[in-house]
Steps between C-alpha positions, in 0.01 A plus 500: 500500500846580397750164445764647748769182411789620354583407148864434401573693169793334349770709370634465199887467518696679279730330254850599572701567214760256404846613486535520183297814465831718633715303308576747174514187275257388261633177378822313463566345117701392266832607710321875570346657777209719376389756749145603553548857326613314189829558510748178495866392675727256431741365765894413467699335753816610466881398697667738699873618520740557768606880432754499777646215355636697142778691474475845458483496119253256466260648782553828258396290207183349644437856589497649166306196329212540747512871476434431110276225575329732645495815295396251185189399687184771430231364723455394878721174705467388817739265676448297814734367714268217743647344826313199603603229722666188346277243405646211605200242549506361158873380522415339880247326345660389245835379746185325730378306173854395423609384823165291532623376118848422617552109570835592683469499838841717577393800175139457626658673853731711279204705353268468787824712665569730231134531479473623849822729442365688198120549719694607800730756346189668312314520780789683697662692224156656338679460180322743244531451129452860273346518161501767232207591291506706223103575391452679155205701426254521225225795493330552166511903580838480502527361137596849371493307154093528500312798471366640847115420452602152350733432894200663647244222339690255620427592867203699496379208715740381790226244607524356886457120279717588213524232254730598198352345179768259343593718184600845732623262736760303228566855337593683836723188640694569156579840566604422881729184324690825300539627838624169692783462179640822585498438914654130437754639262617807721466306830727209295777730365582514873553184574162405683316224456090511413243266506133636369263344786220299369112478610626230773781666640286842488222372669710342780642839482245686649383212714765561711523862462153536629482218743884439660438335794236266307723429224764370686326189677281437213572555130313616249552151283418499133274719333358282303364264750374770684102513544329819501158619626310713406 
């Protein structure tokens, strides 16, 4: 006699991949981002200027010192202009702790007003706030200082888990520091302002990069707090 009841087989589900897996970056450290083929950035937020607003010879003068900027410069930038909505949750919350705070009675109805302006006109206006990135590069192949097997050794292995060990990690952020100098110092004689991002700010960064709708109704918070899984 054959047993003719049907036996469930249980399928094993497949582990999706987290999304980190498409993300090109390794690790975030000590104010870098390291990429998974080895290769490391370092991030500048810089100010902005109003072109239209110069006269003629100064809009030809801020020509000609980025044009040098430029031409002193012998490996890759990228800049980044990002448009993102203004974040104005923080400062509500802030206005809803004071007014609670406020013993008052006539300033407690002042902010709860101005509170409900400043919501109200966001919320109409879709007031966007712009940002300006400039991201400078570090390959070890392009270190034209080293010999060509000695850049080649250095990458012979662009693993998928790349961990850099601590000495070639310290010796490359040098040689990307050289690099920053001269950005800062060109990007400076121009009258903009810089600030080098650190591991917090470059983290929240790509947060909400890679997850804008997320990021706005629920921050990232500090790093350092932050539990991880694995």
């Amino acid at each position: 006699m054959f047993d003719t009841t049907k036996t469930k087989v249980k399928k094993k589900t497949k582990k999706r991949p987290s999304t980190q897996t498409y993300l090109p970056i390794a690790e975030i450290k000590e104010d870098v981002v390291i990429l998974k083929d080895g290769t490391l950035r370092k991030v500048l937020m810089t100010s902005s200027i109003n072109f239209a607003l110069k006269s003629e010879d100064e809009q030809n003068a801020l020509i000609s010192s980025y044009v040098s900027f430029l031409n002193s410069l012998d490996f890759p930038l990228q800049i980044i202009v990002q448009s993102r909505k203004l974040q104005i949750k923080p400062y509500i919350d802030r206005l809803a702790a004071s007014e609670k705070k406020q013993p008052n009675e006539l300033l407690r109805i002042q902010i709860a007003d101005y509170r409900s302006f400043v919501q109200e006109l966001v919320d109409i206006g879709q007031i966007m706030t712009k940002r300006f990135y400039v991201i400078i590069p570090y390959d070890p192949t392009s270190n034209k200082h080293k010999s060509f097997w000695a850049r080649t050794k250095e990458v012979m292995k662009p693993a998928f888990t790349i961990r850099l060990k601590e000495e070639r990690f310290h010796q490359r952020k040098e040689e990307l520091e050289v690099r920053v100098r001269q950005v800062s110092g060109g990007l400076q004689s121009m009258g903009l302002q810089l600030v080098e991002m650190d591991t917090q700010a470059l983290i929240e960064l790509y947060y909400t990069t890679y997850n804008p709708d997320i990021s706005f109704t629920d921050a990232l918070g500090d790093i350092d707090k932050i539990q991880i899984s694995t």
